[in-house]
PDB file of N, H, CA, C and O in Angstrom:
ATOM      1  N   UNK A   1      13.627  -6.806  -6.429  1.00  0.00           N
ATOM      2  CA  UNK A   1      14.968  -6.622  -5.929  1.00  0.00           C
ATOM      3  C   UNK A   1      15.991  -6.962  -7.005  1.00  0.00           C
ATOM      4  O   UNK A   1      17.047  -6.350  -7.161  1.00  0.00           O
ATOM      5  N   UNK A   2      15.556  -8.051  -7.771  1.00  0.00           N
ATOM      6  H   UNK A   2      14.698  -8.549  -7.644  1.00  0.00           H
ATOM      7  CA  UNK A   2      16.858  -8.281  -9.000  1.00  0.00           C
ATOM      8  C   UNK A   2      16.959  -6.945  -9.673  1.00  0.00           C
ATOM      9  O   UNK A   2      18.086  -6.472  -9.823  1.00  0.00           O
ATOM     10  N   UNK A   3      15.565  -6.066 -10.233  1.00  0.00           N
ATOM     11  H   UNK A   3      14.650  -6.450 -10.111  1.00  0.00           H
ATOM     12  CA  UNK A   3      15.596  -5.842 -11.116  1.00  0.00           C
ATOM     13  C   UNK A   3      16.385  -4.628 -11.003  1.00  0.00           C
ATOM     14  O   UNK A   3      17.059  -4.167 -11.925  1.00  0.00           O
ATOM     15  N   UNK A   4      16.233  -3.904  -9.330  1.00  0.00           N
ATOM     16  H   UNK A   4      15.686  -4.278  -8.581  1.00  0.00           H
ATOM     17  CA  UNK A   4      17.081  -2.614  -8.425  1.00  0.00           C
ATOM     18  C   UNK A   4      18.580  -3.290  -8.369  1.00  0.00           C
ATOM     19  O   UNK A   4      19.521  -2.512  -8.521  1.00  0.00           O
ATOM     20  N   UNK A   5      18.838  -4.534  -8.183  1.00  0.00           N
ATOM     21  H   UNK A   5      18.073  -5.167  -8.060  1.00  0.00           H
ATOM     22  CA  UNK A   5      20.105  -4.698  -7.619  1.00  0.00           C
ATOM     23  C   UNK A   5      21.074  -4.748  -9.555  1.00  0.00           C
ATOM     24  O   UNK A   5      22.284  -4.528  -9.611  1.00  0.00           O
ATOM     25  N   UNK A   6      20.580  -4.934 -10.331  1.00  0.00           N
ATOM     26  H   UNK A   6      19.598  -5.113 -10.285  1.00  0.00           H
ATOM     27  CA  UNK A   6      20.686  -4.994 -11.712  1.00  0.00           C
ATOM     28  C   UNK A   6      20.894  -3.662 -12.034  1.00  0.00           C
ATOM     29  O   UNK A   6      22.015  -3.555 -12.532  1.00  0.00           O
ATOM     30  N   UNK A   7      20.136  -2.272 -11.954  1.00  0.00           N
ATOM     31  H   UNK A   7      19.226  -2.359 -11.549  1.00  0.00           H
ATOM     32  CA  UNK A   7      20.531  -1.111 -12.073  1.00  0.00           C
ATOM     33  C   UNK A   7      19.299  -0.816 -13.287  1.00  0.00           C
ATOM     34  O   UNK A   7      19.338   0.315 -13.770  1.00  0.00           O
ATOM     35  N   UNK A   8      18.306  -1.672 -13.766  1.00  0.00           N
ATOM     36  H   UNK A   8      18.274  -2.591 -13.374  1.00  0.00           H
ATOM     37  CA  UNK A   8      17.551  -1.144 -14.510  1.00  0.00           C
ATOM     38  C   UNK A   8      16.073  -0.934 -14.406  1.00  0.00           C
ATOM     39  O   UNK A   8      15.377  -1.586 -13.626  1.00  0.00           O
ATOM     40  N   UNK A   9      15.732  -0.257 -14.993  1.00  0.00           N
ATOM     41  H   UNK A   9      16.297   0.273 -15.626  1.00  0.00           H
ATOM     42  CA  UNK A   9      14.421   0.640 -14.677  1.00  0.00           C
ATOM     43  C   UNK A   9      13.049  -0.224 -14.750  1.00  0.00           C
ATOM     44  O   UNK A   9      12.401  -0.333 -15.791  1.00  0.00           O
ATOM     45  N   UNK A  10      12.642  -0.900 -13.359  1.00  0.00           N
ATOM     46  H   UNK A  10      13.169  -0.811 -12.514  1.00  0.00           H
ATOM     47  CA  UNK A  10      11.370  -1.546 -13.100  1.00  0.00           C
ATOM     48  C   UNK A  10      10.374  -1.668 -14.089  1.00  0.00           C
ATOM     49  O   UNK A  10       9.894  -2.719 -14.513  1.00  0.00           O
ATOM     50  N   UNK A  11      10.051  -0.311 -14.485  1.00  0.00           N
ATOM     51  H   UNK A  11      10.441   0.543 -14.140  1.00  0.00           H
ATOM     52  CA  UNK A  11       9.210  -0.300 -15.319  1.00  0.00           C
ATOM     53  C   UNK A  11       9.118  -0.985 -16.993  1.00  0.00           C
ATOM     54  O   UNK A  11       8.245  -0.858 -17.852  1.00  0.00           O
ATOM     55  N   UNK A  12      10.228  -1.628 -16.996  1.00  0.00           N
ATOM     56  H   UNK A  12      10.938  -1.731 -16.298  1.00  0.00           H
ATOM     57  CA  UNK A  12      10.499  -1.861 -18.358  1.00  0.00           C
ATOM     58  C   UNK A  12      10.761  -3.306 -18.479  1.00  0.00           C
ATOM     59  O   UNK A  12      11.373  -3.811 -19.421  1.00  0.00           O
ATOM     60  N   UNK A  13      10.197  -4.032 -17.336  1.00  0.00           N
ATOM     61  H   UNK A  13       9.701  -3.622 -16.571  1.00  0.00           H
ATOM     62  CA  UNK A  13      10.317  -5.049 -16.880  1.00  0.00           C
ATOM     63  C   UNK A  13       9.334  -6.441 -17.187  1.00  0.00           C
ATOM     64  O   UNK A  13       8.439  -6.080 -17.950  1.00  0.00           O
ATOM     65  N   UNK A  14       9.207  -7.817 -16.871  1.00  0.00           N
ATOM     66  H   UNK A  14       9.935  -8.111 -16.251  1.00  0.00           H
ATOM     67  CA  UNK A  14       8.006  -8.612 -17.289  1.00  0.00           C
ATOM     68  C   UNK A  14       7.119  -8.167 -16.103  1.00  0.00           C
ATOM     69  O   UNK A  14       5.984  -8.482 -16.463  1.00  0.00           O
ATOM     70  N   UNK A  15       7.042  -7.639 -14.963  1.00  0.00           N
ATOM     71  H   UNK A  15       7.964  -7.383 -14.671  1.00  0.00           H
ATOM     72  CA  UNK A  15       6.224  -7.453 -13.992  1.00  0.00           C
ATOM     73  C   UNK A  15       5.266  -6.409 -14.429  1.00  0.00           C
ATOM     74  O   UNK A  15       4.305  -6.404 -13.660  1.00  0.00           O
ATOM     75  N   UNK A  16       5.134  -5.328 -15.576  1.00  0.00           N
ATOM     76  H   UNK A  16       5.914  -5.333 -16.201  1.00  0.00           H
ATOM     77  CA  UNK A  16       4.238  -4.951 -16.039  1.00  0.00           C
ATOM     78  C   UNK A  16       3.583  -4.918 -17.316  1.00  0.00           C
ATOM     79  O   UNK A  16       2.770  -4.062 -17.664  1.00  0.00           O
ATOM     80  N   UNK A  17       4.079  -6.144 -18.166  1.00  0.00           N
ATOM     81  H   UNK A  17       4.739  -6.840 -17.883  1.00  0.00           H
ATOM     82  CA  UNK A  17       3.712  -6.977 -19.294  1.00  0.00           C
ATOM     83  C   UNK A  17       4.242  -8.180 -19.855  1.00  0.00           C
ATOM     84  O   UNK A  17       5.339  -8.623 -19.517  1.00  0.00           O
ATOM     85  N   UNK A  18       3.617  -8.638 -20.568  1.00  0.00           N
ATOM     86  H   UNK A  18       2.725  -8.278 -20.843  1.00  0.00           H
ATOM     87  CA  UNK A  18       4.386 -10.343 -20.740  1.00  0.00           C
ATOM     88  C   UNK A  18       4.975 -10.153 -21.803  1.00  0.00           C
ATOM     89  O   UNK A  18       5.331 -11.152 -22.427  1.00  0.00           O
ATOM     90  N   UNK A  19       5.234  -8.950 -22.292  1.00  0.00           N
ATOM     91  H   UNK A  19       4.945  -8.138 -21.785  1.00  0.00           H
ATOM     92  CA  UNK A  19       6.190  -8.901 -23.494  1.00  0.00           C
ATOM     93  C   UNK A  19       7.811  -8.447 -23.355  1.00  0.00           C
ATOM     94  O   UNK A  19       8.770  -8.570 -24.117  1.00  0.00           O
ATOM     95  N   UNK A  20       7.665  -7.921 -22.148  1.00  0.00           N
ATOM     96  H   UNK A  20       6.886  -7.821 -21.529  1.00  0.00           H
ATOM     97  CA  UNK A  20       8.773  -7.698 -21.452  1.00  0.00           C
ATOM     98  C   UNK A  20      10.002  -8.241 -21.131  1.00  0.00           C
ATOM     99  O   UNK A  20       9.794  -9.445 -20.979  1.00  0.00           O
ATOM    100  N   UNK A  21      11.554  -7.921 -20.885  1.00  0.00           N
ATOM    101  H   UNK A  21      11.722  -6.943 -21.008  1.00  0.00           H
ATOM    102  CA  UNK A  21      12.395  -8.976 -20.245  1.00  0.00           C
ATOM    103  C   UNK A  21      11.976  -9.450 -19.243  1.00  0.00           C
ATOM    104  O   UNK A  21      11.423  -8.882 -18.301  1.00  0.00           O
ATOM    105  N   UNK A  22      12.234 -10.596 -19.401  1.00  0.00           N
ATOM    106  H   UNK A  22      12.683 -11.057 -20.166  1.00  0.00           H
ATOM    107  CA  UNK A  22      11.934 -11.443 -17.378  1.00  0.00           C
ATOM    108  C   UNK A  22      13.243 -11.636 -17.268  1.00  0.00           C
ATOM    109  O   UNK A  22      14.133 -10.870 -17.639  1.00  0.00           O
ATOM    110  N   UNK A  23      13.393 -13.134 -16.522  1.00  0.00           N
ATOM    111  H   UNK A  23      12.670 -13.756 -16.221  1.00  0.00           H
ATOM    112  CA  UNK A  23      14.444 -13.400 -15.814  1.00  0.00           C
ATOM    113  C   UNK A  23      15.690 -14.373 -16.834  1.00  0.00           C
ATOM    114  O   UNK A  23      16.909 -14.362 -16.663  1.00  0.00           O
ATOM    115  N   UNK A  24      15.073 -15.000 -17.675  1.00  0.00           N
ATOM    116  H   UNK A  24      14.083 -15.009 -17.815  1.00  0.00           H
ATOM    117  CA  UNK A  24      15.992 -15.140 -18.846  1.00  0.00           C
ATOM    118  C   UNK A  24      16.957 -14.822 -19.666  1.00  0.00           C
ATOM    119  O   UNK A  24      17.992 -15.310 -20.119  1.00  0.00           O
ATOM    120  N   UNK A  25      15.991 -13.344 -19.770  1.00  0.00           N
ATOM    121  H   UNK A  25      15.150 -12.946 -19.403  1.00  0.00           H
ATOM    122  CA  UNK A  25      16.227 -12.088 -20.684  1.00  0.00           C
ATOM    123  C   UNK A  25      17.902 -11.911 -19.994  1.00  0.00           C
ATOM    124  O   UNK A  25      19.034 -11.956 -20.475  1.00  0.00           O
ATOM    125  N   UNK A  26      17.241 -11.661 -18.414  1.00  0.00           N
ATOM    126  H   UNK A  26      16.322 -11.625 -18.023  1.00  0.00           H
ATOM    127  CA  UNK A  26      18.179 -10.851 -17.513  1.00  0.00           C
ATOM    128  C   UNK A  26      20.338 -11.411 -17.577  1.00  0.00           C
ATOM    129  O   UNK A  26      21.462 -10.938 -17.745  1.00  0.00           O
ATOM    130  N   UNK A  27      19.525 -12.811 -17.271  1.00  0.00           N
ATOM    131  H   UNK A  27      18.612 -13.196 -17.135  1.00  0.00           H
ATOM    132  CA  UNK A  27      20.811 -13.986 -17.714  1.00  0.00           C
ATOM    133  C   UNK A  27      21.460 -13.315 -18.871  1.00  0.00           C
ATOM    134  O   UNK A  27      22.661 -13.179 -18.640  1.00  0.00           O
ATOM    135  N   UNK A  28      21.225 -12.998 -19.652  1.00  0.00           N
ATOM    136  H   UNK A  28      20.249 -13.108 -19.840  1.00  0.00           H
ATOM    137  CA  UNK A  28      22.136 -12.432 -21.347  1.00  0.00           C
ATOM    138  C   UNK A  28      22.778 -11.643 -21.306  1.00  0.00           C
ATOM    139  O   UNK A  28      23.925 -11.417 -21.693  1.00  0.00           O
ATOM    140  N   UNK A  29      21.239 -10.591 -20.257  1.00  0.00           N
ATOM    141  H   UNK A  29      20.307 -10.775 -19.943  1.00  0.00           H
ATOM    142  CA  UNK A  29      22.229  -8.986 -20.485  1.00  0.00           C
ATOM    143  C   UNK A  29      23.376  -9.191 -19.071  1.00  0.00           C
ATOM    144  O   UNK A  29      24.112  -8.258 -18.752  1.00  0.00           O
ATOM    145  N   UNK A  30      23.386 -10.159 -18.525  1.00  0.00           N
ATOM    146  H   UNK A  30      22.787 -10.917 -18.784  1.00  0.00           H
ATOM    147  CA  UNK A  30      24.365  -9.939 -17.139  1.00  0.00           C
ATOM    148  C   UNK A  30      25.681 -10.650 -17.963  1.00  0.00           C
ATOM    149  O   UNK A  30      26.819 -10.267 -17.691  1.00  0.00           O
ATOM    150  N   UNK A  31      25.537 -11.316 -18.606  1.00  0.00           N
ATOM    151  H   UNK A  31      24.613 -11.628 -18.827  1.00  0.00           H
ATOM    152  CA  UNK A  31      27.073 -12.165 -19.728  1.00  0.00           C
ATOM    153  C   UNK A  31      27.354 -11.337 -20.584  1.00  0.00           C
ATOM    154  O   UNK A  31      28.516 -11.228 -20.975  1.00  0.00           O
ATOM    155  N   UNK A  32      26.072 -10.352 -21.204  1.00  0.00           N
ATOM    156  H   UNK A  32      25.128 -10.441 -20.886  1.00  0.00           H
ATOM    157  CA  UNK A  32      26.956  -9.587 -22.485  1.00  0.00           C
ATOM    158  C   UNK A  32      27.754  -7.912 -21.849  1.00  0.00           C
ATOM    159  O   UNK A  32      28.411  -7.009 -22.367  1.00  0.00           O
ATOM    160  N   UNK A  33      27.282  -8.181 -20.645  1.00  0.00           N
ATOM    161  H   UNK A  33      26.748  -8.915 -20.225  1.00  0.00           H
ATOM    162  CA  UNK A  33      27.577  -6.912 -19.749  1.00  0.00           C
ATOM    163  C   UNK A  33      29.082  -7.020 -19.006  1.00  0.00           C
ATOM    164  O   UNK A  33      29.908  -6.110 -19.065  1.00  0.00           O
ATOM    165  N   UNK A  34      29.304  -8.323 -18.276  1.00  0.00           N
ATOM    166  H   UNK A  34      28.633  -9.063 -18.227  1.00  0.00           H
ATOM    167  CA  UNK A  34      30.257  -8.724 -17.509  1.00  0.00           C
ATOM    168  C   UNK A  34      30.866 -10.133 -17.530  1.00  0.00           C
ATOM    169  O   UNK A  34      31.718 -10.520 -16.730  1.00  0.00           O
ATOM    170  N   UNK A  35      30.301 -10.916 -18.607  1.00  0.00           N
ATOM    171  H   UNK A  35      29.609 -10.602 -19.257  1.00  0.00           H
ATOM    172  CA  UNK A  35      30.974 -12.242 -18.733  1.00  0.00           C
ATOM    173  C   UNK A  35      30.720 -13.304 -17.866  1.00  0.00           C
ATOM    174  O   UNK A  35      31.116 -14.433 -18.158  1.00  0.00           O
ATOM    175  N   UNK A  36      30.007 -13.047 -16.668  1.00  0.00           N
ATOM    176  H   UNK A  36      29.685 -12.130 -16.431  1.00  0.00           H
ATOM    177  CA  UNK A  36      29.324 -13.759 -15.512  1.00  0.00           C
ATOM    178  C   UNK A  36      27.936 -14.337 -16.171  1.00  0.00           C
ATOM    179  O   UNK A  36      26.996 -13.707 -16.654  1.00  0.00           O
ATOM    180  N   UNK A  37      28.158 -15.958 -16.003  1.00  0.00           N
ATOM    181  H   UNK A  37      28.922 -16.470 -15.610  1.00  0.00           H
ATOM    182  CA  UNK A  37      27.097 -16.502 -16.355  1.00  0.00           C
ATOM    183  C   UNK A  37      26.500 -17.162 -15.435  1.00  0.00           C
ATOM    184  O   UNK A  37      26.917 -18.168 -14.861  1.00  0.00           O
ATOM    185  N   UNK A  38      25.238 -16.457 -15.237  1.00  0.00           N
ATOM    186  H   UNK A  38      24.899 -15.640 -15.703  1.00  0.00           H
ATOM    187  CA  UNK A  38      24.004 -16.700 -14.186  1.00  0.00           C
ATOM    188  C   UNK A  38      23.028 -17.011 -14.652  1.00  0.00           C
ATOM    189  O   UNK A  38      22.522 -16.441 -15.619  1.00  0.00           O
ATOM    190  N   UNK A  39      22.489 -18.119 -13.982  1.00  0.00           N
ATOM    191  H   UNK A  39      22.899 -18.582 -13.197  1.00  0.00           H
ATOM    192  CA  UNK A  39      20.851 -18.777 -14.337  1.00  0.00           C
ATOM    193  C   UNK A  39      20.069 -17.990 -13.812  1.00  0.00           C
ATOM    194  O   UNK A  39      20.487 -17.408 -12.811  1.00  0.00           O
ATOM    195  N   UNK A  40      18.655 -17.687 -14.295  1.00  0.00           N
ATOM    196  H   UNK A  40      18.316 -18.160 -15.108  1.00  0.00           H
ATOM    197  CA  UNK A  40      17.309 -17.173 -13.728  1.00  0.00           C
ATOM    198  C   UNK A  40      17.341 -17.720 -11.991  1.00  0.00           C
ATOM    199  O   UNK A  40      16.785 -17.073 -11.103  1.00  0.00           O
ATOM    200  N   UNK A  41      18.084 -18.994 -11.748  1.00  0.00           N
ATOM    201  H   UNK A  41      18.535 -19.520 -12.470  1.00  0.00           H
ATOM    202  CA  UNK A  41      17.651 -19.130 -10.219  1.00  0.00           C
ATOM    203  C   UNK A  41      18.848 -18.230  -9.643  1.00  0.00           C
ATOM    204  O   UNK A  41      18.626 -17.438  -8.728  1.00  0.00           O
ATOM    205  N   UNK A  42      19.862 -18.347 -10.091  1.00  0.00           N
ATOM    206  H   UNK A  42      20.042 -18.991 -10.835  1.00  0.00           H
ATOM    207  CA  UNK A  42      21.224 -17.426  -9.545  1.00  0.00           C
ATOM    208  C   UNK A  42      20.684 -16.558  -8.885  1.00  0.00           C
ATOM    209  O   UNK A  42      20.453 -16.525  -7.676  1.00  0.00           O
ATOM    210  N   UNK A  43      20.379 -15.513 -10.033  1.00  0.00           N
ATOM    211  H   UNK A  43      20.567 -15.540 -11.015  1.00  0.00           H
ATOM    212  CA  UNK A  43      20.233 -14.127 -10.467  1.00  0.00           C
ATOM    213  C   UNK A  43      18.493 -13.760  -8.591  1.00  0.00           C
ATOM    214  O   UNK A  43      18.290 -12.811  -7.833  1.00  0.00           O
ATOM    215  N   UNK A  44      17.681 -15.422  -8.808  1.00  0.00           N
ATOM    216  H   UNK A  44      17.846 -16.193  -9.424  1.00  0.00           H
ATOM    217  CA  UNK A  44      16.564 -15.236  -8.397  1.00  0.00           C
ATOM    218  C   UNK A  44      17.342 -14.986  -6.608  1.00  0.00           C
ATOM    219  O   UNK A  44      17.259 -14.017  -5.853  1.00  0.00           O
ATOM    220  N   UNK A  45      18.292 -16.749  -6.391  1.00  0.00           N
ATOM    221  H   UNK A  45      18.359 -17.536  -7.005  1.00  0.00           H
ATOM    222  CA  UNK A  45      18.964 -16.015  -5.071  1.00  0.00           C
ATOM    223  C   UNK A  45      19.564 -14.769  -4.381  1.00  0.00           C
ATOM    224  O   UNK A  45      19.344 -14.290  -3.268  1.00  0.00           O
ATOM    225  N   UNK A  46      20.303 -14.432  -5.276  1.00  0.00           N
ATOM    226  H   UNK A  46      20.481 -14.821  -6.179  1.00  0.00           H
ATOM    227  CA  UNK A  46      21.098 -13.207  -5.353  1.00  0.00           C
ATOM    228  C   UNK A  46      20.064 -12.166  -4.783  1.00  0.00           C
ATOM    229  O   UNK A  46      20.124 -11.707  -3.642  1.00  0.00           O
ATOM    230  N   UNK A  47      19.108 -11.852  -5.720  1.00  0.00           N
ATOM    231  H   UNK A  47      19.060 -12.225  -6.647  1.00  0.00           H
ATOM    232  CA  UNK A  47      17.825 -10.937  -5.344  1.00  0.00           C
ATOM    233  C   UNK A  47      16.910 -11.154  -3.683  1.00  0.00           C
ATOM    234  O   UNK A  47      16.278 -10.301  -3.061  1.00  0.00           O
ATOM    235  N   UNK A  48      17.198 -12.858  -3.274  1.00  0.00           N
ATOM    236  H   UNK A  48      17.712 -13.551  -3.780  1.00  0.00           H
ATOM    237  CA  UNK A  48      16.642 -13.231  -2.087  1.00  0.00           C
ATOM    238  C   UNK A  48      17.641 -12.822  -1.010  1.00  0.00           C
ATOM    239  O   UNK A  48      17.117 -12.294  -0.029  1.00  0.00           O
ATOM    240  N   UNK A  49      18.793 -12.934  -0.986  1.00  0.00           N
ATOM    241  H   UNK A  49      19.218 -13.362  -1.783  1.00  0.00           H
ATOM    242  CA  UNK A  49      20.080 -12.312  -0.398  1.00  0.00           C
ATOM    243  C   UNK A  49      20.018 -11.064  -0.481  1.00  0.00           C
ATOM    244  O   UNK A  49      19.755 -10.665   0.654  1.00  0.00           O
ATOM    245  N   UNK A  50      20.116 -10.126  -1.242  1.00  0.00           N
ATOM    246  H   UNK A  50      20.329 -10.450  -2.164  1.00  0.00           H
ATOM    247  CA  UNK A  50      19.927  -8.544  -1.022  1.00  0.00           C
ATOM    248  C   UNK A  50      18.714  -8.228  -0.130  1.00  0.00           C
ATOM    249  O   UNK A  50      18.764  -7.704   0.983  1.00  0.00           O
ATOM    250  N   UNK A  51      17.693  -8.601  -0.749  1.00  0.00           N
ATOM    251  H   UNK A  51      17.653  -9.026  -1.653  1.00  0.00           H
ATOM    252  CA  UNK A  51      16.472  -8.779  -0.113  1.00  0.00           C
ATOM    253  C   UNK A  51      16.226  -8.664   1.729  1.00  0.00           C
ATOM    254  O   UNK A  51      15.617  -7.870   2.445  1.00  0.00           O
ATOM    255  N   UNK A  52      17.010  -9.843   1.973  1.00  0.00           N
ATOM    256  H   UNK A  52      17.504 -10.489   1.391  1.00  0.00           H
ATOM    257  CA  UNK A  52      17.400  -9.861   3.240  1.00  0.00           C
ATOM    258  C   UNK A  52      18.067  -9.214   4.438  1.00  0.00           C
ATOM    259  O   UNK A  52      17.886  -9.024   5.640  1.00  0.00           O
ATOM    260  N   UNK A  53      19.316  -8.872   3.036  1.00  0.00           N
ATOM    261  H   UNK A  53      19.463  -9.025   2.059  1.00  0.00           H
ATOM    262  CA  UNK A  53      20.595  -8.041   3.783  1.00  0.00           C
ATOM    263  C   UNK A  53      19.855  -6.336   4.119  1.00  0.00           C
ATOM    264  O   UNK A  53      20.195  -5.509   4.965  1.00  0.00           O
ATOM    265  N   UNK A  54      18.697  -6.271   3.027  1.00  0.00           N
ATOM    266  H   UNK A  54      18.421  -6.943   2.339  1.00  0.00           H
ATOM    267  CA  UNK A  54      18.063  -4.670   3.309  1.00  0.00           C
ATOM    268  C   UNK A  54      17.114  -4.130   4.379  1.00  0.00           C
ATOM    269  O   UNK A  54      16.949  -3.021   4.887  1.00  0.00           O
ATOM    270  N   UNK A  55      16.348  -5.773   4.585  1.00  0.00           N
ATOM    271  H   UNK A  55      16.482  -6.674   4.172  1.00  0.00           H
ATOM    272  CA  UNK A  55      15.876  -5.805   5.742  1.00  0.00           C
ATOM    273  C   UNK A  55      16.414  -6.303   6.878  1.00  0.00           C
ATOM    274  O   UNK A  55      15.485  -6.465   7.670  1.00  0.00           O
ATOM    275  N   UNK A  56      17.322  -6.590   7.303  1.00  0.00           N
ATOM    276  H   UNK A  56      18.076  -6.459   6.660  1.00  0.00           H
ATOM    277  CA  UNK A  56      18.365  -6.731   8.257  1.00  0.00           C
ATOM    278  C   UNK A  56      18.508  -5.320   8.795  1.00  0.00           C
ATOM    279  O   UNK A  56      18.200  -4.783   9.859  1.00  0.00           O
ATOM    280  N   UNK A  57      19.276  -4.785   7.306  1.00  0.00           N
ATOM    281  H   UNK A  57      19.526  -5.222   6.441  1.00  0.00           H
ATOM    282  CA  UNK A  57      20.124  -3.326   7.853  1.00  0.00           C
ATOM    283  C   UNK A  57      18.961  -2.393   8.504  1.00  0.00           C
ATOM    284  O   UNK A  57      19.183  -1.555   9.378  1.00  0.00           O
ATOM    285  N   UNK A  58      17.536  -2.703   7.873  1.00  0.00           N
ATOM    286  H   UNK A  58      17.356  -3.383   7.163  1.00  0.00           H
ATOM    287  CA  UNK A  58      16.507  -1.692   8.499  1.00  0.00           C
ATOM    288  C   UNK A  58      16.210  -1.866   9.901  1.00  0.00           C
ATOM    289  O   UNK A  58      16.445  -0.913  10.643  1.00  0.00           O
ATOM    290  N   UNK A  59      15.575  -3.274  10.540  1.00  0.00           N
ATOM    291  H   UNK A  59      15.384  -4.048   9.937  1.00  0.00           H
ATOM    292  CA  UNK A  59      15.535  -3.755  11.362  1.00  0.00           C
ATOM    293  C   UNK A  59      16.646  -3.420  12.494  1.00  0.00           C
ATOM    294  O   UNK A  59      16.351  -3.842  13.613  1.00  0.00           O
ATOM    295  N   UNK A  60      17.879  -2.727  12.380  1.00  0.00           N
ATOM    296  H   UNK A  60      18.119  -2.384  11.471  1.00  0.00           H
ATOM    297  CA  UNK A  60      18.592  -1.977  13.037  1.00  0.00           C
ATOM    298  C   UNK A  60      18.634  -0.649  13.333  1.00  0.00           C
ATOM    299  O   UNK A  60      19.179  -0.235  14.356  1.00  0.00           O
ATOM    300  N   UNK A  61      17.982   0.226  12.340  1.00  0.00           N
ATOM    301  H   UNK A  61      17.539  -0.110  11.509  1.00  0.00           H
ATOM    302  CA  UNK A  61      17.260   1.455  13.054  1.00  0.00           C
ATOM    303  C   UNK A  61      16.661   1.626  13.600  1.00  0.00           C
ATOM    304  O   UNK A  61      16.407   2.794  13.892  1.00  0.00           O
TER     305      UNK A  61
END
């Protein structure tokens, strides 16, 4: 969910190698992008909150 609510492409992610950006990475590009400085747990809530809000909205159809 971070990596959808972020706008970048899953696949290019640490979830399909350890050489990959993880959630660190993510912290940099969200400050060199918008000046908002978020920790790996921020960024991790944020993703638990969308998360939620998507299954909420489904759970209503």
């Amino acid at each position: 969910m971070a990596v959808d609510a972020l706008g970048i492409c899953k696949y290019h992610t640490t979830f399909l190698g350890a050489t990959l950006p993880n959630f660190e990475d993510w912290s940099r590009v969200i400050f060199y992008n918008t000046g908002l400085e978020m920790t790996p747990e921020e960024i991790w809530d944020a993703s638990v909150r969308a998360n939620m809000m998507e299954r909420l909205f489904n759970s209503l159809l």
